[in-house]
C-alpha positions in Angstrom: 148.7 38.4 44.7 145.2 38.1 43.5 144.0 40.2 41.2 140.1 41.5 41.2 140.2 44.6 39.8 136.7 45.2 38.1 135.2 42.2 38.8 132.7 43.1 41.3 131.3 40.0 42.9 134.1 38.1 41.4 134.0 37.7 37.4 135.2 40.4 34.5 132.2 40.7 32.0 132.9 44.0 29.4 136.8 44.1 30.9 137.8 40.8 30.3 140.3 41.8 27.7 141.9 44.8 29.8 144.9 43.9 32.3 145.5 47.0 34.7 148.7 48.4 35.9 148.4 48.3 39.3 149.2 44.5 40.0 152.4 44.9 38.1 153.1 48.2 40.0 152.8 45.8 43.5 154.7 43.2 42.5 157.1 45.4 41.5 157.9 46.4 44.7 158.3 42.8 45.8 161.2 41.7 43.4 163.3 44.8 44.1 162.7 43.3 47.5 163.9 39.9 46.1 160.3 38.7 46.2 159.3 36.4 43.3 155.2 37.2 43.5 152.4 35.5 41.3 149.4 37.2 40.3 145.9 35.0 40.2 142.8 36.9 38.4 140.2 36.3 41.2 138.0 34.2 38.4 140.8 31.6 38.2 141.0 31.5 41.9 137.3 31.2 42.5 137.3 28.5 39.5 139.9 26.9 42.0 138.5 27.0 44.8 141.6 27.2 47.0 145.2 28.9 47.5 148.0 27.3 46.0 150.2 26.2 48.8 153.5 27.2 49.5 152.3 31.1 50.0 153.2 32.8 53.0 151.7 36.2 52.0 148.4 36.9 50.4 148.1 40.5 48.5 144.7 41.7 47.1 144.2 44.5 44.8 140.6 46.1 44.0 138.2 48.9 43.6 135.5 50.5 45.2 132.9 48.0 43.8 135.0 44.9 43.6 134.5 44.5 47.8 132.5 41.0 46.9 134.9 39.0 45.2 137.8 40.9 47.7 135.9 39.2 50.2 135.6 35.9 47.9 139.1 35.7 47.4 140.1 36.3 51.5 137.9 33.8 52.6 139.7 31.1 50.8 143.4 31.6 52.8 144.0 29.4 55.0 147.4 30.0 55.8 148.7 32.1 59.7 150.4 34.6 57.2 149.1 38.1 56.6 146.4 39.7 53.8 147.2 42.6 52.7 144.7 44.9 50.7 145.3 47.2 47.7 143.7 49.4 45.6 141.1 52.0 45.6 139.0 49.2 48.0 140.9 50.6 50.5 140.1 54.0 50.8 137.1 52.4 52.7 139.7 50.8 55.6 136.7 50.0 58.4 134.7 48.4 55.6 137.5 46.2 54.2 139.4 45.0 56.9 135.7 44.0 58.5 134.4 42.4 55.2 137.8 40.3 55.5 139.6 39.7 58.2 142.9 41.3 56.4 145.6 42.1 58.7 146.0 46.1 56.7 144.9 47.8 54.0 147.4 50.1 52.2 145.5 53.3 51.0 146.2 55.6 48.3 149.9 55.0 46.9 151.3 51.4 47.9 154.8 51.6 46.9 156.8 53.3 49.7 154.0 52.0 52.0 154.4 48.5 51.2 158.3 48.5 51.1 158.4 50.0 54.7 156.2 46.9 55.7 158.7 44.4 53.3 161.4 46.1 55.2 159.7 45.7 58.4 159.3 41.9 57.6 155.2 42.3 57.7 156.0 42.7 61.9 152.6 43.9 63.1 154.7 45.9 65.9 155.8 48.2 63.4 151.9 48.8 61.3 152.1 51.8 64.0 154.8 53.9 62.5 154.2 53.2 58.6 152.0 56.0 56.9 149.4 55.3 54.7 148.6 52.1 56.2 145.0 51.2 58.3 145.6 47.7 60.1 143.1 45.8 62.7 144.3 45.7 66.6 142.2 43.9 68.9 139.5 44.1 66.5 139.1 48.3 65.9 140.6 49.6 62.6 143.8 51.8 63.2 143.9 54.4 60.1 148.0 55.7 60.3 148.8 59.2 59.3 148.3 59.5 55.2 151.2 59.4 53.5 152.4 62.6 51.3 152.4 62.3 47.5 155.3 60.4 46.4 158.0 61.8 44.1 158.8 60.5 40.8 161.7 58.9 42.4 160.2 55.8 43.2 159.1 54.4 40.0 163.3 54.4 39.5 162.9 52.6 42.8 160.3 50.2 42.2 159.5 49.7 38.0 156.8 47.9 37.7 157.1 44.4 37.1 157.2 42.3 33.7 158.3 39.0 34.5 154.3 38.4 36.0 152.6 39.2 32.6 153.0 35.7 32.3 150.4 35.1 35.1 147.4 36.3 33.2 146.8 33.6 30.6 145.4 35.9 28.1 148.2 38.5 28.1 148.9 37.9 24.5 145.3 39.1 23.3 144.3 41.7 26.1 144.8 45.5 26.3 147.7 45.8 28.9 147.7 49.0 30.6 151.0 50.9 31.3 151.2 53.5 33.9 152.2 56.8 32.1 150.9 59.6 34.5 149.6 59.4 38.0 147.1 61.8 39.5 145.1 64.7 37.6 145.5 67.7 36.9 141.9 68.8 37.4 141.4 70.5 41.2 138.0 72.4 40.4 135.6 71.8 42.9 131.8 70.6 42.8 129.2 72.5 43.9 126.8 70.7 44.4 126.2 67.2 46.3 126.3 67.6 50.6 129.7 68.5 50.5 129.8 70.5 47.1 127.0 72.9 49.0 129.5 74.3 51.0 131.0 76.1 48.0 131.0 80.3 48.8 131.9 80.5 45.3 135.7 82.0 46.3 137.6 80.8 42.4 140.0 80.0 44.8 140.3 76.7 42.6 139.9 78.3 39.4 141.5 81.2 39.5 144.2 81.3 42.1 147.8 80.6 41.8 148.3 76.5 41.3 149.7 75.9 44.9 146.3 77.9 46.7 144.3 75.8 44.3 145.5 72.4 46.1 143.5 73.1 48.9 139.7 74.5 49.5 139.0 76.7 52.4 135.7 74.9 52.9 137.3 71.1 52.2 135.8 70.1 49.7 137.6 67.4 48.1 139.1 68.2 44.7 138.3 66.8 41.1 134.9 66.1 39.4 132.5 65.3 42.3 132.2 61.9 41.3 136.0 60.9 41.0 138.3 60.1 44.0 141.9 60.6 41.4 143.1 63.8 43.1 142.3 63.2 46.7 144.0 59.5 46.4 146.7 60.2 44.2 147.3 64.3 44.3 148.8 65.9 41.1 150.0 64.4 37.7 153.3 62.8 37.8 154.5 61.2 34.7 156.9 58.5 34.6 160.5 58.8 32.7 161.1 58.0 29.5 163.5 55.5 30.1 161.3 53.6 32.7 158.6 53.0 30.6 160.2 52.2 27.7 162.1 49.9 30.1 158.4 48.4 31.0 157.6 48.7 27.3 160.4 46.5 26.1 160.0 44.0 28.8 156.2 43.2 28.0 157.0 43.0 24.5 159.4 40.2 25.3 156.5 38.6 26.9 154.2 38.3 24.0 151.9 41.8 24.6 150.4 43.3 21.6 148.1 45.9 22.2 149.6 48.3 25.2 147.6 51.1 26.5 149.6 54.4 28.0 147.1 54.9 31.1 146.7 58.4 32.5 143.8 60.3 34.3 144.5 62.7 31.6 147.3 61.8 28.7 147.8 65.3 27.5 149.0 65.9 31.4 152.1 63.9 30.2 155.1 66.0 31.2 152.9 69.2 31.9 153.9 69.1 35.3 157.4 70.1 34.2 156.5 73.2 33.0 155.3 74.6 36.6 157.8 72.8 39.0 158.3 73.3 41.6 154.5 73.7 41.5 152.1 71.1 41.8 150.1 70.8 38.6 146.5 71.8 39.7 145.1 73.6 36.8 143.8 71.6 34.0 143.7 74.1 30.9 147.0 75.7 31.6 149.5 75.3 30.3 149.3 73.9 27.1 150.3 70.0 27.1 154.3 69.6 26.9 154.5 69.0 23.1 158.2 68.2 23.7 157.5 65.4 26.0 155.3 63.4 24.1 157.0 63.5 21.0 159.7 62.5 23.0 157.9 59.4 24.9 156.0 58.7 21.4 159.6 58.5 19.2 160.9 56.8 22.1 158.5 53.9 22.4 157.9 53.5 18.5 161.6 52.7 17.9 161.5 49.8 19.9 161.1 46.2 18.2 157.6 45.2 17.6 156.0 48.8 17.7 158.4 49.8 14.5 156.9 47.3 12.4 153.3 47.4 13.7 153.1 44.1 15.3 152.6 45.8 18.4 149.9 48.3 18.9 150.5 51.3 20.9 146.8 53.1 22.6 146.4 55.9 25.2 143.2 56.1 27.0 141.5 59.4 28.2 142.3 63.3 27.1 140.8 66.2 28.7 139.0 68.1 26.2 140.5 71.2 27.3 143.5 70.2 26.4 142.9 69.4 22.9 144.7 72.0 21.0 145.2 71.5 17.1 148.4 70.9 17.7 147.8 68.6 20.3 145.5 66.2 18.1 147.9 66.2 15.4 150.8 65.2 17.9 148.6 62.3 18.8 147.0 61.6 15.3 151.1 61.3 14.1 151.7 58.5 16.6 148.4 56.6 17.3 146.5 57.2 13.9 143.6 54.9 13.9 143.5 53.8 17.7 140.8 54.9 20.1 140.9 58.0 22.8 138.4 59.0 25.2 136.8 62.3 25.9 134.7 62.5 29.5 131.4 64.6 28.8 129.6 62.6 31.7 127.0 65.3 31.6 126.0 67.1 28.0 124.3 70.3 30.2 127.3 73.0 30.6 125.7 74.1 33.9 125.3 70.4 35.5 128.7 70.3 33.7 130.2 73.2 36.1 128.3 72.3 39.4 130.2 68.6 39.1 133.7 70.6 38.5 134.4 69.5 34.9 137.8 70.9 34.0 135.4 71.4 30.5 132.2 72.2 28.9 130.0 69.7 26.5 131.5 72.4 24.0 134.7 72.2 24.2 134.4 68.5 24.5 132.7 68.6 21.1 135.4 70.7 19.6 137.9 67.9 20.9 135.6 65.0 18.5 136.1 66.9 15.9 140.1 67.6 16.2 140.4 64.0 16.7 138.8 62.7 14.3 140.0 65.3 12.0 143.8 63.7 13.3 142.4 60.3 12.3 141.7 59.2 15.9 138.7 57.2 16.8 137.2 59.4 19.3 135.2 57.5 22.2 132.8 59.6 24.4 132.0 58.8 28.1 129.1 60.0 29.8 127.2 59.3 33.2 123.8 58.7 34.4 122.2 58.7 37.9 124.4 61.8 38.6 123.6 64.3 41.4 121.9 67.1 39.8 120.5 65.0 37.2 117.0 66.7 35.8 114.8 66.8 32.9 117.0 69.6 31.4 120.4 67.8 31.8 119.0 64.7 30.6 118.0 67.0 27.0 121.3 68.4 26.9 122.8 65.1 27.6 121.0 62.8 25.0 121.5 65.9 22.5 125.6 65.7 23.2 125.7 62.3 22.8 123.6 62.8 19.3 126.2 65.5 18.3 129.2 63.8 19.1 128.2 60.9 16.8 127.7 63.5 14.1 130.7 64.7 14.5 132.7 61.4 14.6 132.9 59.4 17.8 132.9 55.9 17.1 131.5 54.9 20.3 129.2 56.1 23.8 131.0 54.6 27.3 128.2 54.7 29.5 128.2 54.4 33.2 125.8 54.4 36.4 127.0 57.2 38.9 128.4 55.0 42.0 129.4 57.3 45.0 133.1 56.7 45.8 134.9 57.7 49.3 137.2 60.6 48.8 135.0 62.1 46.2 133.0 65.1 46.2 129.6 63.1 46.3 131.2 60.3 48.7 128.0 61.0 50.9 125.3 61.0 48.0 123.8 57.5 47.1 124.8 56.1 44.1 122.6 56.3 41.2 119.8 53.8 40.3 120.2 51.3 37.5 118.6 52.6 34.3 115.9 50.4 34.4 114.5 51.9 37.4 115.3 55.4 36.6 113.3 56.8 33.5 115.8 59.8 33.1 118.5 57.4 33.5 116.7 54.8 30.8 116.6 57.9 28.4 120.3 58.2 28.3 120.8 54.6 28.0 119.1 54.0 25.4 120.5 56.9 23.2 124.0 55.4 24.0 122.5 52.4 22.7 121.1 53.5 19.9 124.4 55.4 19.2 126.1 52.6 18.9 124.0 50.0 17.4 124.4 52.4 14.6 127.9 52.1 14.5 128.2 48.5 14.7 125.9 48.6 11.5 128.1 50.7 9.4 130.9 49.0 10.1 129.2 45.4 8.3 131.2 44.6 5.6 134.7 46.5 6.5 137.9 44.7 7.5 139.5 44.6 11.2 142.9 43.2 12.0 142.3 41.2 15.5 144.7 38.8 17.9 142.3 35.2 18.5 142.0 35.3 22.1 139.8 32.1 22.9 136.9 29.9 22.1 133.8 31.7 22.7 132.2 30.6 26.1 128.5 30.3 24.7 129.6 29.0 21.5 133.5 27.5 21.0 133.1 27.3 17.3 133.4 31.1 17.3 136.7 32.5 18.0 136.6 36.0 20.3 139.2 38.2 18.7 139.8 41.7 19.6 141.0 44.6 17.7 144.9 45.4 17.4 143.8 49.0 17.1 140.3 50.6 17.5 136.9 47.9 16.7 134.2 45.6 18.4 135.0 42.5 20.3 134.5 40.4 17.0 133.4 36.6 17.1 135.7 34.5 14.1 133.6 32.1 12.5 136.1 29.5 11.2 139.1 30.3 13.3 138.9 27.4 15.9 142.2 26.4 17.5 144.4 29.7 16.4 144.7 31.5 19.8 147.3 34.2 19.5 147.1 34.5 15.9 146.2 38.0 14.2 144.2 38.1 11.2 142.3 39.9 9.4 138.6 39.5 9.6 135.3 40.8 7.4 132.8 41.7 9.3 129.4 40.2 8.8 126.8 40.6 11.5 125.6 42.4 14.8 125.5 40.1 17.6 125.0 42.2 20.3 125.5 45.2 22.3 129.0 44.2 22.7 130.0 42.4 19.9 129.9 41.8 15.9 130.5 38.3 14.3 133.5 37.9 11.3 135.3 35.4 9.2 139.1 35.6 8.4 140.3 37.0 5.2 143.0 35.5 3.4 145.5 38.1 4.8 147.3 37.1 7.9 150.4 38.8 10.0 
């Protein structure tokens, strides 16, 4: 298996220290088929140059924008057996399977797809009756039937796998993702963008019963405009208890120390149990399952490691409509100190509703505050190059990002709007690269400005961090990264002491992306 998630033409630059679930989630289905899969980062197998051999099967996971090195990594097999390809890349089927030469691409959720095929013994005779699967037949793309929304059933089926943590060399250091819920809760619709236009303004997804909401009378696809979540992947599920703290355990075992419970949403863990047999298509109501994740969060923090704080537990992003009080203390109890991250993508509440934000700008400051007030790090995301993008939202956006630094968010995610198939704005281009764009530029550079600031005020303050590896432009610096919430921080005087966490004093801005350090005397 070859692993290029968000590495575009072929090499990780800001996500080098971030591991996603989906790999695991694959090979996963492999062993339970008595499979023993290894997974190669697509950097090590470009450094490489070639395929190990004694692979009969070559699997490659990806995104929208990681096509390139997709097509790097396919172009080096040289064996008669099959490529298979994975991943959000393949909700583009035509454009894959003629970029490489793969034998199928498996869209939206791979597990019950992929075993059908394993069970199948990768026969192309039988591509024809497996759903969810587009395959090449004398040259034209065949696109099966889609396959319905899987039930929470298989993740008992298939847990994802541990044993190939050992595959990424820098598993010990990175943030390892662990798939806690899958799909969003958020079916409001766009309206605006080609397909958002169609919009008669019917509330059917805001205001109807949660089963009329799954579906628009004028098909437009559900979600923010720009995401692709709910059309892939349908409704939150969230995985048992037991299995992730199965999953938990087991990458514990194999030296992980910073986890990260991914989720569209986090605060949709265990909400969907509150409406079954329902899907879960509203996202303000109900409340989160408080239940739940106290449940998940004692669950996880008894185990070895995460009791005595060698292990850091993280979640990733919370709709601000779900942000109760109680909610932020629920999360400030169990992850005190770590980062979350709140999506304003747009700070203008009417762009804000024409993209089909499950919140305002408001509400999203409200949830910085109640965060921070929990003693979260709040991180903020926003978006430029977005359809609808004027003058005004670009005011209301650099004002939001302002406010939410006021008000306590420790950094501004920024990203360029890139149109994704499945989405909303799947037909509008994607959004010029700041430099180009003066609105877009505008926003940058507040982001920028935002968190130089940060990075300033933190000189001089302590940061626990696991040593990763030499620093590629300079190996008498150490890279460490941040058990809990920080910069990337380069260790001056560290040399040689990969996987060790110290404590460091920060010293100096280096860049946009990192700070430099030296150890303390304090070590764990």
């Amino acid at each position: 298996m070859v692993d290029a998630l968000a590495s575009g033409k072929g090499e990780r630059i800001a996500t080098r220290d971030a591991i996603g679930a989906g790999p695991r989630a694959v090979a996963g289905v492999l062993e339970a088929h008595g499979h023993r899969p290894r997974i190669l980062q697509v950097e090590a197998l470009l450094r490489m140059g070639r395929i190990p051999d004694g692979y009969d099967v070559l699997l490659i996971s990806g995104m929208t924008s990681d096509l390139a090195a997709v097509q790097r990594a396919a172009k080096l097999w040289k064996s008669d057996g099959p490529i298979i390809i994975g991943g959000p890349v393949a909700s583009e089927p035509e454009r894959v399977l003629g970029r490489t030469g793969a034998a199928a691409a498996i869209i939206g959720e791979g597990e019950a797809t992929l075993g059908e095929m394993l069970q199948a013994g990768l026969d192309k005779a039988s591509f024809t009756g497996i759903r969810g699967l587009a395959y090449l037949e004398d040259g034209e793309t065949v696109v099966n039937q889609l396959r319905p929304i899987q039930g929470k059933e298989v993740y008992e089926r298939y847990p994802a796998s541990t044993r190939t943590m050992k595959d990424y060399p820098l598993h010990y250091a990175a943030r390892v993702y662990v798939e806690a819920v899958r799909g969003c809760s958020n079916y409001n619709r766009a309206r605006t963008g080609p397909l958002g236009s169609r919009c008669t303004a019917c509330r059917q997804c805001t205001e109807a019963g949660l089963t009329e909401r799954y579906d628009c009378p004028e098909g437009i696809p559900p979600g923010c405009g720009y995401c692709s979540v709910p059309s892939l992947y349908g409704p939150p599920r969230s995985k048992p208890v037991r299995v992730l703290r199965d999953e938990v355990r087991g990458l514990t075992e194999m030296g992980v120390r910073r986890l990260v419970l991914s989720a569209p949403g986090f605060l949709d863990y265990g909400r969907e149990l509150q409406v079954e047999p329902e899907p879960l298509t509203d996202p303000r109501s109900p409340e989160p399952n408080y239940e739940a994740l106290e449940e998940l969060f004692e669950s996880l923090g008894s185990l070895p490691g995460l009791s005595e704080g060698e292990v850091s537990l993280m979640i990733e992003n919370v709709k601000a409509s779900l942000v109760t009080d109680r909610a932020a203390a629920t999360l400030g109890r169990h992850l005190e100190g770590t980062p979350v991250s709140i999506g304003f993508e747009t700070g203008c509440p009417n762009h804000s509703r024409l993209i089909g934000r499950p919140d305002t700008p408001a509400e999203c400051l409200t949830a910085v505050r109640r965060l921070r007030r929990a003693g979260l790090k709040p991180y903020v995301y926003f978006i430029h190059g977005l359809p609808g993008q004027t003058e005004e939202t670009v005011d209301r956006t650099v004002k939001a990002i302002s406010e939410s630094m006021r008000l306590g968010a420790e950094r501004v995610t920024l990203y360029r709007f890139q149109s994704l198939p499945w989405s909303a704005f799947s037909e509008c281009p994607s959004g010029p690269p700041a430099a180009k764009d003066r609105m877009s530029r505008r926003i940058y550079e507040a982001a920028q400005e935002a968190n130089r600031g940060r990075k300033k005020e933190a000189m001089g303050s302590r940061l626990r961090v696991v040593l990763a590896e030499p620093y590629d432009r300079d190996p008498s610096l150490m890279v460490g990264y941040p058990m809990k919430h920080g910069p990337v921080v380069l260790v001056e005087g560290a040399a040689g002491r990969e996987g060790e966490v110290v404590e460091v004093q920060l010293t100096t801005v280096a860049s946009d992306r990192a700070v430099k350090g030296r150890p303390t005397d304090a070590m764990f």
